[in-house]
VEXVO-795630 format. One record per residue (C-alpha): residue number from 1; residue in one letter; x, y, z; chain. Coordinates in steps of 0.1 Angstrom, whole numbers, plus 5000, padded with zeros to 4 digits. Last residue first. Layout:
// residues N
(pt NUM, 'A', (X, Y, Z), 'A')
...
END
This chain:
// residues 409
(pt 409, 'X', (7242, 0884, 4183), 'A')
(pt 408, 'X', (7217, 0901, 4212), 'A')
(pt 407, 'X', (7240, 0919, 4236), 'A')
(pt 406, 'X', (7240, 0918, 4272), 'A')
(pt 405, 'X', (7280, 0903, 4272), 'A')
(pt 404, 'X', (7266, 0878, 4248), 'A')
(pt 403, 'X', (7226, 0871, 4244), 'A')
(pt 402, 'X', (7214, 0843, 4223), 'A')
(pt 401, 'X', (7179, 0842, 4209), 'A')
(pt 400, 'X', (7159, 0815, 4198), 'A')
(pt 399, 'X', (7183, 0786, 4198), 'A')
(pt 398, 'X', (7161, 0755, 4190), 'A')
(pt 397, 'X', (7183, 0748, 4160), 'A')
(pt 396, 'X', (7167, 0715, 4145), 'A')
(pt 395, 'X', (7177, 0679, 4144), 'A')
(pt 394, 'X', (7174, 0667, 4176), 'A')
(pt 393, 'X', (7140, 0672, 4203), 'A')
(pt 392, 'X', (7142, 0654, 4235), 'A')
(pt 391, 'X', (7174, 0673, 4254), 'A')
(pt 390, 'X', (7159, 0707, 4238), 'A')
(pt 389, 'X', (7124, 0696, 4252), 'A')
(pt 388, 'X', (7142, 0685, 4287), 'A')
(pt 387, 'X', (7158, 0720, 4288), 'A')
(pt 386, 'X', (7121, 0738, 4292), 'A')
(pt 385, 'X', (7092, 0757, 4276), 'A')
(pt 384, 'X', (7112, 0757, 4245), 'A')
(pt 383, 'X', (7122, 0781, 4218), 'A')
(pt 382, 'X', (7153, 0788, 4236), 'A')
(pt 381, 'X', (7164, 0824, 4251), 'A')
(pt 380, 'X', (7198, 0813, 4253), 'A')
(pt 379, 'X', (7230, 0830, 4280), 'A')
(pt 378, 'X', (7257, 0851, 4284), 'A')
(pt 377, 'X', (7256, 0878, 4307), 'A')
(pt 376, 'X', (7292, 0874, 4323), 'A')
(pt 375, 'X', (7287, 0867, 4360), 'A')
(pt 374, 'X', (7287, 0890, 4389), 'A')
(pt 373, 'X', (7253, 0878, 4401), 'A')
(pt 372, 'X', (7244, 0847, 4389), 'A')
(pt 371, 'X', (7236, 0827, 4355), 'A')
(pt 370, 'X', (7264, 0801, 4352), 'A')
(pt 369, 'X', (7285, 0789, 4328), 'A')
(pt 368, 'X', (7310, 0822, 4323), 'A')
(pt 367, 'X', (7334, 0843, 4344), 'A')
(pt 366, 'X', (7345, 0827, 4372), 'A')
(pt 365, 'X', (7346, 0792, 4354), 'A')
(pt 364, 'X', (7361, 0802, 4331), 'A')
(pt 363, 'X', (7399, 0785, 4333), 'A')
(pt 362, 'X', (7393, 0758, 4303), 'A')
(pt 361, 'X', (7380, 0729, 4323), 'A')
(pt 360, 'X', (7361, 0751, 4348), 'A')
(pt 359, 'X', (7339, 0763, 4317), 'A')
(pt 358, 'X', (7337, 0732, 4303), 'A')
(pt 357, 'X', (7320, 0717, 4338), 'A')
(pt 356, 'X', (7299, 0755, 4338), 'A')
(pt 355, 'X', (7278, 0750, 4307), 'A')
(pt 354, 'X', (7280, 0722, 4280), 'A')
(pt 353, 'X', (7282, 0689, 4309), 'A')
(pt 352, 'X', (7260, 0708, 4334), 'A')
(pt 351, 'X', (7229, 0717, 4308), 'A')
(pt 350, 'X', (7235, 0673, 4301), 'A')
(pt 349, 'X', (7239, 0664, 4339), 'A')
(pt 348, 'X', (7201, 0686, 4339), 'A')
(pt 347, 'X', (7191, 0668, 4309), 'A')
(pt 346, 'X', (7195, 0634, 4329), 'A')
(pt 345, 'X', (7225, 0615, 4311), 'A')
(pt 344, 'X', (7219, 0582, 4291), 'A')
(pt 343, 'X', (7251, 0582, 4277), 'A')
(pt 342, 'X', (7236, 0575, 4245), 'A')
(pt 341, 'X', (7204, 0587, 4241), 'A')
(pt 340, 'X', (7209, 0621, 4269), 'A')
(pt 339, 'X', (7244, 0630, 4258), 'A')
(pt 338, 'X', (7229, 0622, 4226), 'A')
(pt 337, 'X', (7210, 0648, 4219), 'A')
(pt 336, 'X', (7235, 0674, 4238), 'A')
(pt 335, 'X', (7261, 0665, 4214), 'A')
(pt 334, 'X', (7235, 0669, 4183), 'A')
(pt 333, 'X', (7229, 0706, 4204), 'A')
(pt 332, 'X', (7269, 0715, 4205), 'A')
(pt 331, 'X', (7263, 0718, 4164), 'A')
(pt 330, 'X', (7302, 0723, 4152), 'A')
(pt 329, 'X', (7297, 0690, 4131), 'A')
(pt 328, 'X', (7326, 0674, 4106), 'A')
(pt 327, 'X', (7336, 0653, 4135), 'A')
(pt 326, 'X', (7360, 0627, 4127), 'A')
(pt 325, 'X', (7380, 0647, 4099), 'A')
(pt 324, 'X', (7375, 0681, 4095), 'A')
(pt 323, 'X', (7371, 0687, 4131), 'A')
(pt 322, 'X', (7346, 0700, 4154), 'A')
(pt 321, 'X', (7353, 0683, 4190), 'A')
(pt 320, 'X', (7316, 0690, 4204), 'A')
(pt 319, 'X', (7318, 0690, 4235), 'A')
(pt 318, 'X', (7303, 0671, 4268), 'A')
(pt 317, 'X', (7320, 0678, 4305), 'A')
(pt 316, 'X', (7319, 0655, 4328), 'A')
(pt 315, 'X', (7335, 0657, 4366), 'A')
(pt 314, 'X', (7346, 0625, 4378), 'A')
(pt 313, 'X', (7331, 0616, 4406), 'A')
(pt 312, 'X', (7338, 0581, 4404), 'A')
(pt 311, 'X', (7294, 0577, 4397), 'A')
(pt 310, 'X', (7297, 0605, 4373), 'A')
(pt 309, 'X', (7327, 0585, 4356), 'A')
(pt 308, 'X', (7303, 0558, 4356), 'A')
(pt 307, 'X', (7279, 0580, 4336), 'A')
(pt 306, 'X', (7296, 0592, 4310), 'A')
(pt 305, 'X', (7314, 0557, 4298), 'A')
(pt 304, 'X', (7325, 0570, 4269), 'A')
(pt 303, 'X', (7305, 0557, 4236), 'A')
(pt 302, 'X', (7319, 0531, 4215), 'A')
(pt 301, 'X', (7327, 0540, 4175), 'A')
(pt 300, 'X', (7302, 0545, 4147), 'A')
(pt 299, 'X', (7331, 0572, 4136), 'A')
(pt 298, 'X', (7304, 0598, 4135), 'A')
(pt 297, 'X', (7285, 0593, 4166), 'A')
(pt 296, 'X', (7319, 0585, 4188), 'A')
(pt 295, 'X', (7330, 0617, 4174), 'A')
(pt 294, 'X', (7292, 0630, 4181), 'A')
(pt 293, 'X', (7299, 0618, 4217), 'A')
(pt 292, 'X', (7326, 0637, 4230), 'A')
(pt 291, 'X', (7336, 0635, 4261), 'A')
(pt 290, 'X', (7361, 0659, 4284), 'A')
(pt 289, 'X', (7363, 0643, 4315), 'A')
(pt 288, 'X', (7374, 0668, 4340), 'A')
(pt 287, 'X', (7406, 0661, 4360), 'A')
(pt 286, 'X', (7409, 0667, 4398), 'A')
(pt 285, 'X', (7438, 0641, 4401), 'A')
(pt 284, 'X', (7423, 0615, 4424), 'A')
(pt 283, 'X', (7388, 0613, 4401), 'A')
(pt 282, 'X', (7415, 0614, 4370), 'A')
(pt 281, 'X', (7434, 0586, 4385), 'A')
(pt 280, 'X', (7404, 0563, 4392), 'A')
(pt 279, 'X', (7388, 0572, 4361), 'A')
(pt 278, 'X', (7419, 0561, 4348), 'A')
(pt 277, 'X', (7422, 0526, 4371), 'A')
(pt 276, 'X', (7384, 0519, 4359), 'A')
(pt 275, 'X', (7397, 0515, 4323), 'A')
(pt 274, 'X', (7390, 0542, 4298), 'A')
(pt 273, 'X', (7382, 0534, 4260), 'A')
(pt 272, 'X', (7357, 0560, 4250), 'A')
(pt 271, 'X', (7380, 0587, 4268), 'A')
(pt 270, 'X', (7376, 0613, 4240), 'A')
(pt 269, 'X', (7397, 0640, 4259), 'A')
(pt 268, 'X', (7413, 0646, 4296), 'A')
(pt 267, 'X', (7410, 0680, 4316), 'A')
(pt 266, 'X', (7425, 0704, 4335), 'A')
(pt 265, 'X', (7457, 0675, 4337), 'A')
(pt 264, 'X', (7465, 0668, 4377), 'A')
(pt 263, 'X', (7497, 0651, 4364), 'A')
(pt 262, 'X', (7488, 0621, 4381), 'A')
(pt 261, 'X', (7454, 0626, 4367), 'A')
(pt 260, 'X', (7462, 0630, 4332), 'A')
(pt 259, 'X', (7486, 0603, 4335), 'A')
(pt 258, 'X', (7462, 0575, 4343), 'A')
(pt 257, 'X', (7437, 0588, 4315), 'A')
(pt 256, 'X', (7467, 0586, 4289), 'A')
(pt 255, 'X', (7484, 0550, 4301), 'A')
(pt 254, 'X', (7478, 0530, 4268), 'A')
(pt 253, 'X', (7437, 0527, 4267), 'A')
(pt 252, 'X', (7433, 0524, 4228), 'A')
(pt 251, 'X', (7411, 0539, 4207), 'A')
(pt 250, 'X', (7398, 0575, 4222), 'A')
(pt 249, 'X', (7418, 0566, 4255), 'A')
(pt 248, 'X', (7436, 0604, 4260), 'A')
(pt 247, 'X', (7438, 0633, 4241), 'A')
(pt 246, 'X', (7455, 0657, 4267), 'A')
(pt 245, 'X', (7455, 0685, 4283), 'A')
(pt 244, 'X', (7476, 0708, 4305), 'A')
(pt 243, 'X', (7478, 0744, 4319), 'A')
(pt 242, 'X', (7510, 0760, 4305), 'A')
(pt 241, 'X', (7538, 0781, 4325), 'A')
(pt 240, 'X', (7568, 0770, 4306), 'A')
(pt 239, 'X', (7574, 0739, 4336), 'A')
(pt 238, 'X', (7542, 0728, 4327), 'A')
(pt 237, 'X', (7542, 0725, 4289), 'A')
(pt 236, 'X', (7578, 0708, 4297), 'A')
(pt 235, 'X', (7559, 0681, 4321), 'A')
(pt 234, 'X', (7535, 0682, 4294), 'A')
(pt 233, 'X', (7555, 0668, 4264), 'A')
(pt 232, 'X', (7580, 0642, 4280), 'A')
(pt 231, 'X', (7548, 0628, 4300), 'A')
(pt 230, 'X', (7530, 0627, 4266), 'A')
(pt 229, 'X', (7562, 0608, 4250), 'A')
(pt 228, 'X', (7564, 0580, 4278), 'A')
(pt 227, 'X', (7527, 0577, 4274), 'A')
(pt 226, 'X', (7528, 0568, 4242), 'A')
(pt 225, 'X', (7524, 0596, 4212), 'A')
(pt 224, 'X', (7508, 0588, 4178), 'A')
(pt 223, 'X', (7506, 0552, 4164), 'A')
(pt 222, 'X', (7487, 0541, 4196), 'A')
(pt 221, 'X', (7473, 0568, 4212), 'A')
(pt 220, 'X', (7482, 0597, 4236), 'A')
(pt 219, 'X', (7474, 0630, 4217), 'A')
(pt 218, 'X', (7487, 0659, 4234), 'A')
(pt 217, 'X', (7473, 0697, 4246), 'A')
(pt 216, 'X', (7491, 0726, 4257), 'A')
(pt 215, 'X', (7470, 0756, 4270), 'A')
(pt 214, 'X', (7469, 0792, 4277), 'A')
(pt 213, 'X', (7483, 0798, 4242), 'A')
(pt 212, 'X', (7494, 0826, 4223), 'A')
(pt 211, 'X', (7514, 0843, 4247), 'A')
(pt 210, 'X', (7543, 0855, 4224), 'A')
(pt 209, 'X', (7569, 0841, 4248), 'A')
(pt 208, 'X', (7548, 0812, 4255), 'A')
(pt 207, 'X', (7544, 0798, 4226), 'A')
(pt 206, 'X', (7582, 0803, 4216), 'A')
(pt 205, 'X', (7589, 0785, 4245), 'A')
(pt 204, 'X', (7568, 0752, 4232), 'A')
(pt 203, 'X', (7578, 0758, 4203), 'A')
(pt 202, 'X', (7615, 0753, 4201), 'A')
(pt 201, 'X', (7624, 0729, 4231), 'A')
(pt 200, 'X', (7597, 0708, 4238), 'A')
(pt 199, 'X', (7581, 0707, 4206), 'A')
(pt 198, 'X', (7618, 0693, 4188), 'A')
(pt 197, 'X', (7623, 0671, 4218), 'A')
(pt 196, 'X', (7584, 0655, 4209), 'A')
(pt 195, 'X', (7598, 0658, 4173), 'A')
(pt 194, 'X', (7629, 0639, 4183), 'A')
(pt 193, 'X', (7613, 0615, 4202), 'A')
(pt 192, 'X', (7582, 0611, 4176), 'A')
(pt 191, 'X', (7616, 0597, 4150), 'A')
(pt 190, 'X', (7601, 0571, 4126), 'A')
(pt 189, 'X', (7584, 0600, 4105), 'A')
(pt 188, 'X', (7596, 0635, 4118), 'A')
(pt 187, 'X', (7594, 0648, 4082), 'A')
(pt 186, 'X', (7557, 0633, 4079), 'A')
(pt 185, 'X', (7547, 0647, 4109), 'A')
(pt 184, 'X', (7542, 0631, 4138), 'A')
(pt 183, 'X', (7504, 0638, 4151), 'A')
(pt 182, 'X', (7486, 0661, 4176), 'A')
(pt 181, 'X', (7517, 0673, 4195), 'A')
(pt 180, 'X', (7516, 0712, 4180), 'A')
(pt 179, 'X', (7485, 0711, 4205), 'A')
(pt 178, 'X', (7486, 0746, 4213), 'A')
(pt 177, 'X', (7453, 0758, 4232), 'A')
(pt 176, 'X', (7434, 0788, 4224), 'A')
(pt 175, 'X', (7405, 0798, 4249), 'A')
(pt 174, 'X', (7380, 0818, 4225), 'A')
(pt 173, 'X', (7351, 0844, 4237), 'A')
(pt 172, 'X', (7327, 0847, 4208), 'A')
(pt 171, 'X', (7325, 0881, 4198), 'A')
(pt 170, 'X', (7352, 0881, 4175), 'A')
(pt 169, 'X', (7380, 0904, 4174), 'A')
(pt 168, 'X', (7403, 0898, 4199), 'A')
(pt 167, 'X', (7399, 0861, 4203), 'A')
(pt 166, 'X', (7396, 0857, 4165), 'A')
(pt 165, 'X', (7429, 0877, 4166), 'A')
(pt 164, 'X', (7443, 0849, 4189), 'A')
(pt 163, 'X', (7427, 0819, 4170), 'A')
(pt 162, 'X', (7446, 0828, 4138), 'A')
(pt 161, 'X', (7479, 0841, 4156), 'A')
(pt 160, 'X', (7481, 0804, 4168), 'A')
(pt 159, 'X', (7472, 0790, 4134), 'A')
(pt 158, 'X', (7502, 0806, 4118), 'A')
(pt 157, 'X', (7527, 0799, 4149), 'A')
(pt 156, 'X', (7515, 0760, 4141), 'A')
(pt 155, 'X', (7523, 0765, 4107), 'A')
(pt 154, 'X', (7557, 0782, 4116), 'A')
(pt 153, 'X', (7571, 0753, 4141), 'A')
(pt 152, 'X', (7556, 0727, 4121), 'A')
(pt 151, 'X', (7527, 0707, 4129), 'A')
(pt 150, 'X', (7502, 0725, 4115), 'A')
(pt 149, 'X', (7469, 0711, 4120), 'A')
(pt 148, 'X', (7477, 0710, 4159), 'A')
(pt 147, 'X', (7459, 0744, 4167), 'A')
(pt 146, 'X', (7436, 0744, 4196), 'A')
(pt 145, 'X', (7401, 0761, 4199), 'A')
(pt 144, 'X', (7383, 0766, 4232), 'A')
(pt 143, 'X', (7345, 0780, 4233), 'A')
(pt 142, 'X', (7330, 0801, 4249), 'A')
(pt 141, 'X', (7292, 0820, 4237), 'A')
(pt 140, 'X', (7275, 0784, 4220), 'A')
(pt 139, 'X', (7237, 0792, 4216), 'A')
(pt 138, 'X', (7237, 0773, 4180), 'A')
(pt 137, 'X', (7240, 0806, 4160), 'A')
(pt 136, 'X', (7268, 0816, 4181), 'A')
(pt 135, 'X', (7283, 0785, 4166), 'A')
(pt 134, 'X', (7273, 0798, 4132), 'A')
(pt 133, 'X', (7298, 0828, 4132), 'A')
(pt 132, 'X', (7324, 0811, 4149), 'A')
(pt 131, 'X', (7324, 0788, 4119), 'A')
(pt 130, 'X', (7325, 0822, 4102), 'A')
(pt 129, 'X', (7353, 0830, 4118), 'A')
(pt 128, 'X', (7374, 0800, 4111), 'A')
(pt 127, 'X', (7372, 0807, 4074), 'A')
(pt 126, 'X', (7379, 0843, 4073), 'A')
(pt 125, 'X', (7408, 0835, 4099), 'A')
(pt 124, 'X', (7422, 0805, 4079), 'A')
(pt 123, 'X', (7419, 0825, 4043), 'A')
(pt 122, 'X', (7440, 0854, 4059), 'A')
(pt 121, 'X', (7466, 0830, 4078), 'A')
(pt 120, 'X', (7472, 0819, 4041), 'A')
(pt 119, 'X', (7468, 0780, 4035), 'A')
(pt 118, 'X', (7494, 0755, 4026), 'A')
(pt 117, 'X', (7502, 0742, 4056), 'A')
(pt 116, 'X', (7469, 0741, 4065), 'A')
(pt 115, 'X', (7462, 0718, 4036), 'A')
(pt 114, 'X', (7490, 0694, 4041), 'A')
(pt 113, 'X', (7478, 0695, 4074), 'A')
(pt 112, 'X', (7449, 0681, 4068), 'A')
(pt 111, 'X', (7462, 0653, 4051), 'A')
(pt 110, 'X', (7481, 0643, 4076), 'A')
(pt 109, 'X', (7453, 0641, 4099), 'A')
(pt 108, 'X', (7431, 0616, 4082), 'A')
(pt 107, 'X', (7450, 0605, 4048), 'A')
(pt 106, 'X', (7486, 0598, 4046), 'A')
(pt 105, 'X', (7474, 0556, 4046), 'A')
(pt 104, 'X', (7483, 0549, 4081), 'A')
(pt 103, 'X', (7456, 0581, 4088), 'A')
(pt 102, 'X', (7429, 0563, 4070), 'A')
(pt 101, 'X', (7441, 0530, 4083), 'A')
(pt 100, 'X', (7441, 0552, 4124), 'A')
(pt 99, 'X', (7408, 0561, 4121), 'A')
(pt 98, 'X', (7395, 0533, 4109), 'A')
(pt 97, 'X', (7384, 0521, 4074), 'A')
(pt 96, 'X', (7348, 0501, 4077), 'A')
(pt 95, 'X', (7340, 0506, 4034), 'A')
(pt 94, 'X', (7315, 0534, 4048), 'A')
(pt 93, 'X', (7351, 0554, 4063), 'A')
(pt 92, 'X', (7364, 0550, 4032), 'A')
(pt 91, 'X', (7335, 0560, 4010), 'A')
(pt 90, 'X', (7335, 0596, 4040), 'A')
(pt 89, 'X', (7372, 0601, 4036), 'A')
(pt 88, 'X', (7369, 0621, 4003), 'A')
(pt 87, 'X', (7344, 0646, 4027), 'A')
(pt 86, 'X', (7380, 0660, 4039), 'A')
(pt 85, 'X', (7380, 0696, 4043), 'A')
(pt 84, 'X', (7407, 0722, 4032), 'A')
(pt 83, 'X', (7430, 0742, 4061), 'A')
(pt 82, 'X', (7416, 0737, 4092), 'A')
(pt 81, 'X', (7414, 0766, 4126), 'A')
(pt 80, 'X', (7380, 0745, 4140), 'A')
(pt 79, 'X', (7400, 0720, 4160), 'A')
(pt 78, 'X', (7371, 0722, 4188), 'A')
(pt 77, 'X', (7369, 0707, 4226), 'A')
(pt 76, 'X', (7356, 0730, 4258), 'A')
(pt 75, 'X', (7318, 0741, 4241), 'A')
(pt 74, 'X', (7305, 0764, 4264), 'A')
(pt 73, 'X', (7267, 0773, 4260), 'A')
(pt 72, 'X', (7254, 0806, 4270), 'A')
(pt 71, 'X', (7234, 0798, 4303), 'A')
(pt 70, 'X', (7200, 0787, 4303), 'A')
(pt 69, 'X', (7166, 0808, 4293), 'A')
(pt 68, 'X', (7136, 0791, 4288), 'A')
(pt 67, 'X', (7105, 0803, 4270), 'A')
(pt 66, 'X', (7076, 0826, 4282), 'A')
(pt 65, 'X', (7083, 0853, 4255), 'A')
(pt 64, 'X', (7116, 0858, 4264), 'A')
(pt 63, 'X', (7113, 0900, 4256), 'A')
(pt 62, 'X', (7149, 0917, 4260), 'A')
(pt 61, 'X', (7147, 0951, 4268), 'A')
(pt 60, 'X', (7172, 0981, 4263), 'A')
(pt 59, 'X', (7180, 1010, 4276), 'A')
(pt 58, 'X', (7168, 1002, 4309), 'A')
(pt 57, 'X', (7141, 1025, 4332), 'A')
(pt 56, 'X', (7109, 1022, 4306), 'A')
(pt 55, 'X', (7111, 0979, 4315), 'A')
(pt 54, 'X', (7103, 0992, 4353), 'A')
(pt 53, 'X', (7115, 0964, 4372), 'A')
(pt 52, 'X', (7095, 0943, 4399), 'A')
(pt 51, 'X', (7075, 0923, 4366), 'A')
(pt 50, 'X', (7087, 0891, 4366), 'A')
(pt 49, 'X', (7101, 0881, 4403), 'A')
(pt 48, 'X', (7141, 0891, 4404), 'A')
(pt 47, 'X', (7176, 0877, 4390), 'A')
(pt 46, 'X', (7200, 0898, 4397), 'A')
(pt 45, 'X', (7233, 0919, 4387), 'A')
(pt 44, 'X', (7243, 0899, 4353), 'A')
(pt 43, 'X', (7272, 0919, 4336), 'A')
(pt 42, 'X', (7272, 0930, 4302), 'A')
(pt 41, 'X', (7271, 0968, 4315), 'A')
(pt 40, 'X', (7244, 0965, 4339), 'A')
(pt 39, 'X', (7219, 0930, 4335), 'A')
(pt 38, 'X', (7187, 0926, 4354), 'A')
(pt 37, 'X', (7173, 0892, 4344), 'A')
(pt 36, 'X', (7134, 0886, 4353), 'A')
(pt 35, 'X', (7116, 0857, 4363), 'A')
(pt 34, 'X', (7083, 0838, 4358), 'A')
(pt 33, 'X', (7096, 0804, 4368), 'A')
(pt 32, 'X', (7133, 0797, 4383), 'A')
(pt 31, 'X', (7152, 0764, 4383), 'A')
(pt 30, 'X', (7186, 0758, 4398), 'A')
(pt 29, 'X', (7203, 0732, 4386), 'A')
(pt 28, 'X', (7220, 0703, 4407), 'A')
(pt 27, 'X', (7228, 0672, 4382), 'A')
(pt 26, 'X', (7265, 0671, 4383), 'A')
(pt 25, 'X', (7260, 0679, 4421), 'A')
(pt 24, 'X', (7259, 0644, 4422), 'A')
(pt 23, 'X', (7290, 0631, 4412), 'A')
(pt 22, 'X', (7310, 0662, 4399), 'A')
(pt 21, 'X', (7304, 0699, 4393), 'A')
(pt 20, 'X', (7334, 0718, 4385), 'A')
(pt 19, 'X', (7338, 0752, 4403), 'A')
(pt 18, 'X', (7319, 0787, 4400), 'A')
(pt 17, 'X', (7285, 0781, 4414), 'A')
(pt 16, 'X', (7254, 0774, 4403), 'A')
(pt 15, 'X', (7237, 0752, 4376), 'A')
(pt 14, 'X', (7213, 0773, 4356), 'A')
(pt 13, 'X', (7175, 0765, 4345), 'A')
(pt 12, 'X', (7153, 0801, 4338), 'A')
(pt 11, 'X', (7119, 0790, 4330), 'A')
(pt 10, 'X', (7092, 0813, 4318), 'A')
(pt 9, 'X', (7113, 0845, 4313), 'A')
(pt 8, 'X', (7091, 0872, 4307), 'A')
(pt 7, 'X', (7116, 0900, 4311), 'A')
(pt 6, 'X', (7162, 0901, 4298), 'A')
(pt 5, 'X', (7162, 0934, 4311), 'A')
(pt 4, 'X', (7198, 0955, 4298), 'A')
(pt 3, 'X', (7214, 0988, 4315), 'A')
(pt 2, 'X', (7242, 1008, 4300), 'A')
(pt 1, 'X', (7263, 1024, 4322), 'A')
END
């Protein structure tokens, strides 16, 4: 058994509890001062007074220097499996081109997956990993990754079997959802029926059967999938075992939020454009906001309306929705920034939002976003005194040292 003391902690700041944290509980941490983290075998077995433990009885020591510790962050929203980039888009976006004109025009997510298609599963992997890499860097330890770049049966397979071996063989935990429903593809052009019939029937099993996917995800927006199409989509997602997600009132409010919560969705994404009867449907349903304000940051779009879905008791979840395409950014501190500046969050709804409500919303809560007994020991060692500095300062990594299953990476 090997035994790990994570000593001179000068703040330790943790929400508590394995379950998602809504209305105000969303802003219940627990703080510590001058405390010491006693960790056996990558688990966390206590939290005692600096100094009770002998540092010469552990193989190995952890020094935090007087800084805060928090939980490993969990980042619940990334498309980070891409073929190619797409910096082209940037003079369009300047010359006020929209999401959807740049994706009317074959641009946006079509071209993307034009490049995925066209990639090797070797060149995704070496790729994706090393945006793993740097998002460890950032104090990020969990983090869910969905496919959706593909968008035919074997592309999507391709980028499935890219996320699972990074799940095997990276040290960042990775929750893979399939989101083969992310746009219609240029042979399904006219027909999203048929390819929503196509998903249902061929891939969604086929998903399953090689269990490459804990999740199915769909985006519900004008000029993608209605609401009609999402319900087609998830109720089979459901019926084949998946937990469910969806894209949901990033442009246009057209039914998404209001069916996540009937259908008691995990989670609902983007949500800039919710009405009050979603945030009614997804406080009924159980379903976590999943928001993400460097999109909004990015695109120069609305932000989501963090803090009345607090009020509903909604519970919020911030992430960083790394993309090629509207969020070019895998930095889960820029989202924490402006959690705080722009949906005027309290930096302990922020260490909430990218620790245990993301956790919840992708079936780790148990296991991660929390420092307590039993838990996973992930967590920061951050050059600050405490989380409102990291909330206050943007710009810089002020990740010191991050610790994953006991171990310094």
């Amino acid at each position: 058994m090997k035994k790990t003391l994570v000593k001179n902690i000068g703040c330790l700041q943790t929400p508590v509890g394995s379950y998602s944290h809504k209305g105000s509980k969303q802003g219940a941490n627990e703080k510590y001062s001058n405390v010491e983290i006693v960790i056996e075998d990558g688990i966390i077995r206590r939290i005692d007074a600096s100094g009770k433990n002998d540092a010469a009885q552990f193989d190995q020591v952890i020094d935090a220097e007087g800084k805060l510790v928090t939980p490993g962050l969990v980042d619940g929203h990334t498309h980070l499996v891409f073929g190619g980039y797409r910096q082209h888009e940037l003079a369009m976006k300047i010359a006020g081109a929209g999401y959807l004109d740049i994706l009317r025009a074959g641009g946006g997510i079509l071209d993307t997956v034009r490049k995925t298609r066209d990639a090797s599963e070797e060149e995704l992997y070496n790729k994706s990993a090393a945006f793993l890499d740097e998002m460890l860097g950032f104090g990020i330890t969990t983090c869910e990754v969905k496919s959706g770049y593909g968008l035919t049966k074997e592309s999507e397979l391709k980028m499935l079997r890219v996320i699972d071996r990074m799940k095997k063989e990276h040290a960042m935990d990775v929750v893979p959802t399939f989101m083969g429903a992310h746009a219609i593809p240029p042979e399904y052009e006219g027909r999203g029926d048929e390819y929503i019939e196509f998903l249902c029937k061929e891939v969604i099993p086929e998903v399953k059967e090689q269990g490459l996917a804990e999740f199915c995800d769909i985006f519900c927006e004008e000029a993608v999938f209605d609401a009609g199409q999402s319900r087609t989509y998830l109720q089979a997602a459901r019926e084949t075992g998946f937990d469910l997600k969806i894209h949901a009132d990033e442009i246009e409010a057209i039914g998404g939020t209001e069916l996540a919560g009937e259908m008691k969705a995990t989670s609902a994404e983007h949500l800039i454009a919710i009405k009050e009867s979603g945030m009614d449907a997804m406080a009924e349903g159980g379903t976590t906001a999943m928001c993400l304000p460097a999109t909004s940051f990015y695109l120069g779009a609305t932000y989501a309306p963090a803090k009345r879905m607090i009020e509903k008791g909604i519970p919020v979840a911030i992430a960083s929705d790394f993309n090629p395409g509207s969020c070019p950014s895998l930095n889960l501190q820029l989202a924490i920034n402006l959690g705080c500046l722009k949906y005027r969050l309290t930096p302990e709804e922020v260490l909430t939002a990218v620790t245990i409500n993301p956790a919840c919303a992708i079936n780790r809560g148990d296991v991660v976003g929390t420092i307590e007994s039993g838990k996973q020991a992930d967590m920061v060692i951050w050059n600050a005194p405490d989380f409102e500095m990291v909330c206050y300062r943007f710009g810089s990594n002020l990740a010191d040292k991050v610790i994953k299953k006991g171990e310094l990476v």
